[in-house]
N, C-alpha and C positions, 0 to 999 in steps of 0.2 A: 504494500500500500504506500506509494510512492507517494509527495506531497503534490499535489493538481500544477500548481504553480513554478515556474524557474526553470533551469535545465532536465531537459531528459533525460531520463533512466538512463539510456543508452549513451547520451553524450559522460552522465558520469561512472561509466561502466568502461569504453574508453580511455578513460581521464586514469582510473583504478588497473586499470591493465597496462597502461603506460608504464605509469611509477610501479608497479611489480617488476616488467623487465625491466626498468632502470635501478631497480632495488637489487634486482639475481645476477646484472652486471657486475655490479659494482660489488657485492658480495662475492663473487667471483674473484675478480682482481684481489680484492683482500684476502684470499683464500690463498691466491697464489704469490700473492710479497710475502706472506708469514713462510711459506713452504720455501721462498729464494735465499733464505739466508744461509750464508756459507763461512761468512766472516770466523776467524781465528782466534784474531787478537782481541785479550779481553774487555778494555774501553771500550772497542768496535759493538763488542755482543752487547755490553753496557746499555751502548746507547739504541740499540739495534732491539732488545727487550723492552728499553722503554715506551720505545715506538710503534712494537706487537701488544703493549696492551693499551695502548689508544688506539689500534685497529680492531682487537677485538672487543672494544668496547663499540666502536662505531658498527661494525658486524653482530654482533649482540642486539642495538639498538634496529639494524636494518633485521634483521629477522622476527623480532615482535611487532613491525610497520607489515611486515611481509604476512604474517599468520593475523593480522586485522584486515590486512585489505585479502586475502585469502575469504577470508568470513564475509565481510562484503558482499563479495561478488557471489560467495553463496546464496548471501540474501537476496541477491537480483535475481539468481536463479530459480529461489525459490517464489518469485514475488513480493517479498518481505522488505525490500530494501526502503529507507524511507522513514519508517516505525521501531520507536524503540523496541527495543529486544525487554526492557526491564516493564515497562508501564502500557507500551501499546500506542504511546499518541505519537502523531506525526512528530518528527523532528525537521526543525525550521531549515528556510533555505539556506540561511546565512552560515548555520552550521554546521551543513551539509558540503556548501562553500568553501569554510575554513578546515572542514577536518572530514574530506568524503568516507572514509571509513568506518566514522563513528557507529556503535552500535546503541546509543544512547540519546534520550533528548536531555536539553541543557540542564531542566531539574534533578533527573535521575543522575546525570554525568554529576551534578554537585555532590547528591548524597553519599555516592560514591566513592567522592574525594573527600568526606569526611567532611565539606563546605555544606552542607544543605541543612533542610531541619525535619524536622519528624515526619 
């Protein structure tokens, strides 16, 4: 139950399959810098460790982007996209805008966060 108004379904079901392949790209390459390292010298690896764990933090962070907009697009598939998963009402356009994967409207995304109220 998509919201009547704004972008279509399909225009944000494109937009979600975009940034996937740009997400398995680019998780890709990080996949393969961590595997290239060869360095000897211990400074080298030093710095070279530091660097692996701001990639896999970056890869960490694309793979939870990745298994939301996975869900998404299940939602599209199922006809669901659109409607919260928690309460059932439409979620706004604006929000759908700023975060298309969202599986939540703006109230329930509060409670959630521990921001809302009873």
């Amino acid at each position: 139950m998509a919201p009547s108004s704004g972008k279509p379904v399909a225009a944000r079901k494109a937009l979600l399959e975009a940034r996937l392949a740009d997400l398995q790209s680019r998780l890709q390459a990080i996949e393969e810098e961590l595997d290239s390292h060869t360095e000897q010298d211990w400074e080298e690896l030093a710095v070279e460790r530091e660097g692996d764990e701001v990639l896999e933090a970056t890869g960490l962070s694309g793979q939870h982007e990745i298994r939301m907009i996975e869900a998404a697009l299940a939602r599209i598939g199922d006809g669901e996209y659109g409607a919260c998963t928690r309460c059932g009402a439409d979620i706004a356009e604006a929000r759908l805008d700023a975060v298309p994967f969202t599986p939540f409207c703006r109230d329930c995304a509060g409670k959630i966060a521990g921001k809302g109220g009873t």
